[in-house]
C-alpha positions in Angstrom: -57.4 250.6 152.7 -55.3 253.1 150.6 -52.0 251.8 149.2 -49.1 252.8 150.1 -48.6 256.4 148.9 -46.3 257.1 145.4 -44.2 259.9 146.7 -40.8 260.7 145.9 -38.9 261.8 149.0 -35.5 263.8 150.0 -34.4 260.6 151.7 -34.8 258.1 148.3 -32.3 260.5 146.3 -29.1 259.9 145.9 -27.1 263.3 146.7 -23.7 262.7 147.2 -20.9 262.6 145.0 -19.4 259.4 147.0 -22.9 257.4 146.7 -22.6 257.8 143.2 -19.1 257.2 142.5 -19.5 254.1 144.4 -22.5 253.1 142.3 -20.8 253.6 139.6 -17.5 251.8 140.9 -19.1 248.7 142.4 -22.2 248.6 140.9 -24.0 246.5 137.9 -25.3 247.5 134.8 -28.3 246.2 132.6 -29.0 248.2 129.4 -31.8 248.7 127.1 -32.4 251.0 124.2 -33.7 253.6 126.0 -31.9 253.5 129.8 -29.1 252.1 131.6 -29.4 251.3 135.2 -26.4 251.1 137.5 -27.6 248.7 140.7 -25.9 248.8 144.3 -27.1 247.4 147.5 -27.0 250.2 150.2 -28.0 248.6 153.2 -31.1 250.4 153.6 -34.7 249.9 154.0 -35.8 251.4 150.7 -34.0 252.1 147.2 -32.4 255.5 146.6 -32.6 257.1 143.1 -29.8 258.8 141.4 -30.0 260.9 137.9 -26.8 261.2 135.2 -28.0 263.1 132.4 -24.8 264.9 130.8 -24.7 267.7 129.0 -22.5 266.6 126.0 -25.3 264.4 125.1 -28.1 266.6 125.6 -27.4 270.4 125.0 -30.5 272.1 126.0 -31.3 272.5 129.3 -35.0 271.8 128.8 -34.2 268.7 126.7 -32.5 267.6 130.3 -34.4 268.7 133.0 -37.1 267.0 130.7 -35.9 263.5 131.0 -34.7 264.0 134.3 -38.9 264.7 135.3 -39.3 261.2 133.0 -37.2 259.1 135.0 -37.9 260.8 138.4 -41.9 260.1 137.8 -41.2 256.9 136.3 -39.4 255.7 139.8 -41.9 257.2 141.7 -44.4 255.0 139.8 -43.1 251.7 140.0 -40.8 252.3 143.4 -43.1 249.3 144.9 -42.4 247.2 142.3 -38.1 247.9 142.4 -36.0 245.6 145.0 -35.8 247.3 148.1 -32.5 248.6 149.9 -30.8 249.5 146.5 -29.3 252.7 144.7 -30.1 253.1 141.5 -28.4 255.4 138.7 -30.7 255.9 135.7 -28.9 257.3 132.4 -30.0 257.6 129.0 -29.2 255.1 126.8 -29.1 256.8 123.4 -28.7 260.3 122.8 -31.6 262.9 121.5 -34.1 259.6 122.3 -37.4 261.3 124.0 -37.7 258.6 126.4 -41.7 258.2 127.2 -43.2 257.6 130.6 -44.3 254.1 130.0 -41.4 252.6 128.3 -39.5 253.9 130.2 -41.1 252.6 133.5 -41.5 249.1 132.5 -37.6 249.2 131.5 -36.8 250.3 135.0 -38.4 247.4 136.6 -37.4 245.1 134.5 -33.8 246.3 134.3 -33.4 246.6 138.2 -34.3 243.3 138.5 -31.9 241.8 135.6 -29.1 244.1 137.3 -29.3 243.1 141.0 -29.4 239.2 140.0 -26.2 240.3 138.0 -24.6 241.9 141.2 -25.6 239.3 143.3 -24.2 236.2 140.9 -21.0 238.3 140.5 -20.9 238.1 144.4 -21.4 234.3 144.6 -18.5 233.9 142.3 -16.2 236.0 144.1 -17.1 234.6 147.2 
């Protein structure tokens, strides 16, 4: 029996200018070196992914596109291993840091994690 496939499809991105506002609004952080992840429950069956690498922070546009790839592959890769029914907004933690694959994987996971028990203990207390 295969796995379940690692494929990144049109319907786990996060396209909108409203999704990610409201990530962004309501959401909850958790920070390493390397990434900051912005968590948001969206009320569907699987997690949607959502990119914010700026252009003050990284001039060149291969510099950008390049760890845009990074942290595309790296959801791909552990997408199984992230809480389902979330949006997630990955951004760069430092600027000019060549984030690696690995690193930057494992913070992903473990970051998703720490965030959504942040958002869900900030809900608790409000209500």
């Amino acid at each position: 029996m295969d796995p379940a496939p690692l494929r990144f499809r049109r319907h786990q991105r996060l396209r909108r200018n409203a999704d990610f506002s409201r990530v962004f609004r309501q959401g909850s952080r958790a920070r390493s070196e390397r990434l900051v992840v912005v968590v948001l429950d969206n009320g569907l069956e699987h997690s949607r992914l959502g990119l914010s690498v700026g252009k003050r922070i990284w001039k060149s546009a291969v510099r950008r596109n390049r760890v845009r790839r990074v942290f595309r592959e790296a959801f791909r890769l552990a997408q199984h291993e992230l809480p389902a029914g979330f949006d997630l907004v990955l951004i760069p933690a430092r600027p000019r840091l060549e984030p690696r694959l690995d690193e930057v994987r494992a913070d992903l996971v473990h970051l998703a994690r720490k965030a959504q028990r942040r958002l869900e203990a900030k809900r608790a207390e409000a209500g």
